[in-house]
C-alpha positions in Angstrom: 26.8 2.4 0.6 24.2 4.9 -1.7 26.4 7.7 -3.2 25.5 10.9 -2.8 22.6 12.1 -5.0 23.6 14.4 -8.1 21.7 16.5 -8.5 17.4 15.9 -8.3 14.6 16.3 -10.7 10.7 15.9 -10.7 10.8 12.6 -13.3 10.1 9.5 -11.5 10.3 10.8 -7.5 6.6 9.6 -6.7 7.6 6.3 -6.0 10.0 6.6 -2.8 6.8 7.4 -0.6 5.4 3.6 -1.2 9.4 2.2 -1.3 8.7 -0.7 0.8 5.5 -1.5 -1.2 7.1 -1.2 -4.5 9.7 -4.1 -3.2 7.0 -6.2 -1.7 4.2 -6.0 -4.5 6.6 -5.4 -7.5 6.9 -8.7 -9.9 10.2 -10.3 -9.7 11.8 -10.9 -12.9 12.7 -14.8 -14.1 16.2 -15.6 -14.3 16.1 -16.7 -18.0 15.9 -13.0 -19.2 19.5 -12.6 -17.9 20.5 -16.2 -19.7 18.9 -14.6 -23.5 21.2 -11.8 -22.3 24.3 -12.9 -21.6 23.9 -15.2 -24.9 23.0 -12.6 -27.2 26.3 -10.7 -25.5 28.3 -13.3 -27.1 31.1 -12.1 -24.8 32.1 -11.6 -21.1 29.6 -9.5 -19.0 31.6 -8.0 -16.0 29.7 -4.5 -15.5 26.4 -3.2 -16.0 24.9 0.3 -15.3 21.2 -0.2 -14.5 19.0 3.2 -15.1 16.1 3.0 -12.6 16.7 0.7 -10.3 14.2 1.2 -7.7 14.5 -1.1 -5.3 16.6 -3.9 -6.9 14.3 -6.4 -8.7 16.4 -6.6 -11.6 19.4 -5.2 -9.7 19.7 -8.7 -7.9 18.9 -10.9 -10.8 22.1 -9.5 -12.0 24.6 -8.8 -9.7 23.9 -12.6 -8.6 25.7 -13.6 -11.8 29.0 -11.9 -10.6 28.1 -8.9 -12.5 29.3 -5.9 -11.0 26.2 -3.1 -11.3 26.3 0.6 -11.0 22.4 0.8 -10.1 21.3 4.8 -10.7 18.0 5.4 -8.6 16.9 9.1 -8.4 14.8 8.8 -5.3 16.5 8.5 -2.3 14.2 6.6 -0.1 13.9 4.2 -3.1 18.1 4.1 -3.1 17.5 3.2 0.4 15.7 -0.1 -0.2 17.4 -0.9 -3.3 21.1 -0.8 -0.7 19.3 -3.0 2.1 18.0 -5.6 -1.0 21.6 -6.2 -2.8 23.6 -6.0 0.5 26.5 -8.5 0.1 26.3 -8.6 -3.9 28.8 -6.7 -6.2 26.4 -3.4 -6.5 26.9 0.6 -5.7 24.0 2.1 -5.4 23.7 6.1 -6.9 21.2 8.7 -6.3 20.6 10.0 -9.7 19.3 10.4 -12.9 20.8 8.8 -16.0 21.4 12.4 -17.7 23.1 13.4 -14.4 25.1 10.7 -14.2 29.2 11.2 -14.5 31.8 8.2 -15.0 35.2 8.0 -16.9 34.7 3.9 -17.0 32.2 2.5 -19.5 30.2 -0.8 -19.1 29.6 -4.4 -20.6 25.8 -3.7 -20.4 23.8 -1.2 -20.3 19.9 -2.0 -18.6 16.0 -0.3 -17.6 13.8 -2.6 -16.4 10.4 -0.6 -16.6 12.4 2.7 -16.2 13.2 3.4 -20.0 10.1 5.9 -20.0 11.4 8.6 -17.6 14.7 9.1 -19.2 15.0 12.3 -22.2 14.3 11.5 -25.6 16.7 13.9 -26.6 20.1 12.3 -24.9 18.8 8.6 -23.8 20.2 6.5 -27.3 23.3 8.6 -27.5 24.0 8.6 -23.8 23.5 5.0 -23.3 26.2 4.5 -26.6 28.8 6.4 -24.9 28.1 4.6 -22.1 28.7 1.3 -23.7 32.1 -0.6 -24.7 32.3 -1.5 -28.4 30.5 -4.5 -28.3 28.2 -3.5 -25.2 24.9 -4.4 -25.1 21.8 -2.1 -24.0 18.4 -4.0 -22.6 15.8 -2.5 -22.2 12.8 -4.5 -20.3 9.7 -4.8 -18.3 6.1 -6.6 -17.9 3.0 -5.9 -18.5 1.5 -7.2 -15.3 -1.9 -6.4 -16.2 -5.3 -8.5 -15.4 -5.4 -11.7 -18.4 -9.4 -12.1 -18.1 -10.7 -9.6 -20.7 -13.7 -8.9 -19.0 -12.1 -7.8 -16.0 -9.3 -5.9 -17.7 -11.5 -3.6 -19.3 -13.9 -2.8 -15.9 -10.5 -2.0 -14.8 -9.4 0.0 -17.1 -13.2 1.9 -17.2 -12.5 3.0 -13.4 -9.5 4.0 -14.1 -10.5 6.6 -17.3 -13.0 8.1 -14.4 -10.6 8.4 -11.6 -7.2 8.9 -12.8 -4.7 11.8 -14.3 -3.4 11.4 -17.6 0.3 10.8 -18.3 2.5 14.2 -18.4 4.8 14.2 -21.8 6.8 16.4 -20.1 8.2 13.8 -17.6 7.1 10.3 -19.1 8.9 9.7 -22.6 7.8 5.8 -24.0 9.7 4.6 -26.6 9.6 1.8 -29.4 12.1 -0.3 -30.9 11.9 1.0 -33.8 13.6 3.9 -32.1 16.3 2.0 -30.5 17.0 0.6 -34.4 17.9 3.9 -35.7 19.6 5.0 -33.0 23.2 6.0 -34.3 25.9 3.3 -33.0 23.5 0.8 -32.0 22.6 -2.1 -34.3 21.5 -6.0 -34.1 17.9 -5.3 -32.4 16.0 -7.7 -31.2 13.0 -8.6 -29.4 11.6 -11.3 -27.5 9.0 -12.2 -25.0 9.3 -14.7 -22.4 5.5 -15.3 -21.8 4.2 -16.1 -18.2 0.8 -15.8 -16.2 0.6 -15.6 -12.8 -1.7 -16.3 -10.2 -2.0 -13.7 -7.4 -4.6 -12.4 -4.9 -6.9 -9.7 -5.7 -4.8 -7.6 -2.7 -1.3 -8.6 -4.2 -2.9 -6.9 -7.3 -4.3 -3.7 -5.9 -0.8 -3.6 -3.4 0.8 -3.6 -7.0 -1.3 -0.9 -8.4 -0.6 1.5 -5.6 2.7 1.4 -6.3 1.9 2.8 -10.0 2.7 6.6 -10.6 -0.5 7.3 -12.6 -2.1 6.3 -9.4 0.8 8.0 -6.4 -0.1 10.9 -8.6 -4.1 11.2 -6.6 -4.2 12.7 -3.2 -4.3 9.6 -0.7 -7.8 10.0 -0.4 -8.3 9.8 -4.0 -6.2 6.8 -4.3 -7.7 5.1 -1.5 -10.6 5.4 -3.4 -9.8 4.5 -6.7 -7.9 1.1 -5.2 -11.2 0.4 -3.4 -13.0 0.3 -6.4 -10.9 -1.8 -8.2 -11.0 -4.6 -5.6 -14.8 -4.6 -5.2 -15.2 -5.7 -9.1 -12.6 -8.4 -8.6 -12.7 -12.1 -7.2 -10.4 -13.3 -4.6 -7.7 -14.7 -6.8 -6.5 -13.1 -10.2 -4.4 -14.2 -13.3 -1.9 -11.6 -14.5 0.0 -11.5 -17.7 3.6 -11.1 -16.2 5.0 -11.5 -19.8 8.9 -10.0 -20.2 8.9 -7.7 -22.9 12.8 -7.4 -23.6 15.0 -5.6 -26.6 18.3 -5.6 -27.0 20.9 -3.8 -29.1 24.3 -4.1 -29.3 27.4 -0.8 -29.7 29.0 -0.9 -33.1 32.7 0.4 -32.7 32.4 3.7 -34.2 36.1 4.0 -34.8 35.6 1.3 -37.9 34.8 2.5 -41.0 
């Protein structure tokens, strides 16, 4: 069942209009990334709280270890999809945002996949901490998923300066590892990519880019567009760097001296 929302907010609400689009065009995410995980855990992972789930990708690859996953997903329709996708694996859905978000319990692992971005600057290290055990881990992931041939990446990326908005710094917030280093109670960062190209159609790649807020920010007509002029420059089949980006961090127990 999705919990009751609590409480909504602008950040990251453009994407329930395209839901079942975002589930069927979205990358899926290899199950090695939760093998470096639970290795570099080192210890039992029973819980997780996932920050963005949207509709599951990474929920799934998850909660089909045994893990049980709080999934926090501020759109609603978006909640929706994500409760059909993990139906009959240990995950509870919730309608919120991470700085909204109220438990007593706190988790074995603490995970974003591609979602880091819309939570605050201001709270996101020091809320996920709090949310951690001792020992907890925080991962924070997500792919690239961009065109490999250079040629084509960058006549791309030219239709794109002409047609679409620029990011907002009000609601999208990146961050660096660097960041996640100093972080107060957070210590043994690492990163590591798991390389991978994948083949795909030249629709399975524009289906994937209307799913992307920079573009669900145009009017439909303007999207339309925009997506029409991406296909015309690009053959029938495509190669797309689907390469996991992943960084992990682990609590320190702050009672220690």
């Amino acid at each position: 069942m999705v919990s009751e929302p609590a409480g909504r907010t602008v950040r990251g609400l453009l994407f329930g209009s395209v839901a079942e689009c975002y589930e069927r065009y979205r990358l899926d995410y290899p199950n090695e990334l939760v093998d470096i995980v639970l290795r570099y855990a080192g210890r039992p992972v029973r819980t997780a709280l996932e920050v963005g789930a949207g509709t599951g990708k990474a929920t799934r690859l998850f909660a089909s270890r045994g893990i049980e996953v709080t999934a926090l997903e501020p759109d609603a329709d978006m909640a929706h999809v994500l409760d059909r996708a993990t139906r009959g694996l240990p995950v509870r859905p919730v309608v919120s945002t991470f700085e909204e978000f109220r438990i007593e319990s706190r988790f074995d692992l603490v995970y974003a996949a591609a979602a880091w971005h819309w939570t605050s600057p201001v709270t996101r290290w020091a809320r996920a901490v709090e949310l951690l055990v001792p020992g907890g881990v925080l991962v924070l992931f997500g792919r690239p998923a961009e065109l490999k041939d250079p040629d084509l990446f960058a006549a791309v990326e030219e239709i794109e300066k002409r047609v679409l908005l620029g990011d907002d710094p009000v609601e999208v917030h990146p961050w660096s590892i660097e960041e996640m280093a100093a972080a107060d109670g957070l210590a043994d960062v690492e990163h590591r990519d798991l390389p991978y190209v994948a083949t795909t159609t030249a629709e399975e790649f524009v289906g994937r880019l209307a799913t992307v807020s920079a573009y669900l920010k145009l009017s439909p007509d303007q999207r339309a567009g925009a997506l029409r002029q991406v296909r015309a420059i690009l053959p029938d089949q495509v190669d797309i760097d689907a390469t996991v980006q992943l960084s992990l961090a682990r609590r320190v127990d702050q009672s220690v001296s």
